[in-house]
Wavefront OBJ file of the C-alpha trace (Angstrom):
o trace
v 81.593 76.725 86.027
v 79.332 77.410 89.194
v 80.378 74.967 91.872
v 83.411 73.787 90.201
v 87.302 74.787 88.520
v 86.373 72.059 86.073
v 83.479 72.310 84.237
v 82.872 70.172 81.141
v 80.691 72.325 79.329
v 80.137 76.179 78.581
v 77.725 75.713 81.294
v 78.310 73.676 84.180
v 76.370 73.936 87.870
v 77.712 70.869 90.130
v 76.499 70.906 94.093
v 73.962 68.676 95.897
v 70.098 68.793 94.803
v 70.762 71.256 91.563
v 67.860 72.559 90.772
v 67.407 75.069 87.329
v 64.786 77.745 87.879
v 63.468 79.917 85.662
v 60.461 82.155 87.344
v 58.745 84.897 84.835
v 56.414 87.900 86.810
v 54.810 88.489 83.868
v 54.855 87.035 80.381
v 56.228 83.204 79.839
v 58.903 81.695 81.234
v 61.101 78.686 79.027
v 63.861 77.316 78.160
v 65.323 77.308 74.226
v 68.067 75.441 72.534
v 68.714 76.036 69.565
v 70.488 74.162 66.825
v 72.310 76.513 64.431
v 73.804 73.864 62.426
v 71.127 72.112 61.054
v 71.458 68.909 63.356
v 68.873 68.225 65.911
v 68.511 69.940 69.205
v 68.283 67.471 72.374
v 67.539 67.737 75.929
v 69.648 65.005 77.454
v 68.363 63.338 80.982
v 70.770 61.200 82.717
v 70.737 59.189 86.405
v 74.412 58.778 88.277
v 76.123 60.150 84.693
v 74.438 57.319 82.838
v 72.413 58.878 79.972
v 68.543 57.579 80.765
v 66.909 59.225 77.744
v 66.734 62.308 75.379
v 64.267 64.708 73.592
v 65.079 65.520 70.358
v 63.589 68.141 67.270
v 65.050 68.212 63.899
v 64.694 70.676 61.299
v 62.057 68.605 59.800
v 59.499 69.443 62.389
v 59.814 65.739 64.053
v 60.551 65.019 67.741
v 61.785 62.068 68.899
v 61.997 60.785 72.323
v 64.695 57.772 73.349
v 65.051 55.874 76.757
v 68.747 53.837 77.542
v 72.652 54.839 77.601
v 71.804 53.524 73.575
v 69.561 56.181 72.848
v 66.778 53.864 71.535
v 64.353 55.302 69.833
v 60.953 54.975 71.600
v 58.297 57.251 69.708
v 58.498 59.903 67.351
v 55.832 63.060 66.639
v 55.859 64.229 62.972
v 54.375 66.853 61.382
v 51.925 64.508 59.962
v 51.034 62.960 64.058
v 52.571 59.881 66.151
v 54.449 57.785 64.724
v 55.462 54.822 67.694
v 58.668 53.028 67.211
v 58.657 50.341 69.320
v 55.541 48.635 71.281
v 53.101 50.030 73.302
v 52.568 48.127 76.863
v 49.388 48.538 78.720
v 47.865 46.845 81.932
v 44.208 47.768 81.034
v 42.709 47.583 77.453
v 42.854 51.291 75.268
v 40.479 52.252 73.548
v 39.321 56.006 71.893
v 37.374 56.542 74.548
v 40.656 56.633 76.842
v 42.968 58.142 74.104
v 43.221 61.850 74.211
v 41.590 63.770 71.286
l 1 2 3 4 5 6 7 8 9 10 11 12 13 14 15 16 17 18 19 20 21 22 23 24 25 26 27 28 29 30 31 32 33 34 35 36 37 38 39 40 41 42 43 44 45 46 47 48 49 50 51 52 53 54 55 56 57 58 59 60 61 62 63 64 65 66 67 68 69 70 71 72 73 74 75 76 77 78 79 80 81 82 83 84 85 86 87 88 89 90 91 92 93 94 95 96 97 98 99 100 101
């Protein structure tokens, strides 16, 4: 652990404003998890240790993207496109002209 004699994962960095950085001079710069077992890979997001949401990819091609401590499912892109699991909430009236291509 960096900042800690506990950590609660292989990785753990715990101080105030903790800020991951990855800077490339030339090239790309990214992140990658990686799934080896078959079961989805996730990027979990979480305010005061209270899971907010999560990104998630599957084998399958899909990603999924939840909101809550319940992980509820709020969208999903397929190989085939967008596929929206719950309702879509807008102030101002959508139409293709205001839809990206």
């Amino acid at each position: 652990g960096i900042g800690t004699s506990t950590p609660v994962s292989k990785l753990s960095v715990v101080g105030a404003n903790v800020l991951a950085q990855i800077d490339a001079t030339s090239g790309f710069a990214g992140t990658y998890v990686n799934s080896t077992t078959g079961n989805p890979a996730y990027y979990f997001f979480a305010v005061n240790s209270t899971e907010t949401g999560r990104i998630a990819s599957d084998s399958n091609n899909n990603m999924y993207f939840y909101t809550g401590s319940g992980a509820t499912e709020r969208a999903r892109i397929t190989s085939a496109g967008l596929s929206v699991t719950g309702n879509i909430v807008s102030t101002s009236t959508i139409t293709s002209s205001t839809c990206l291509p």
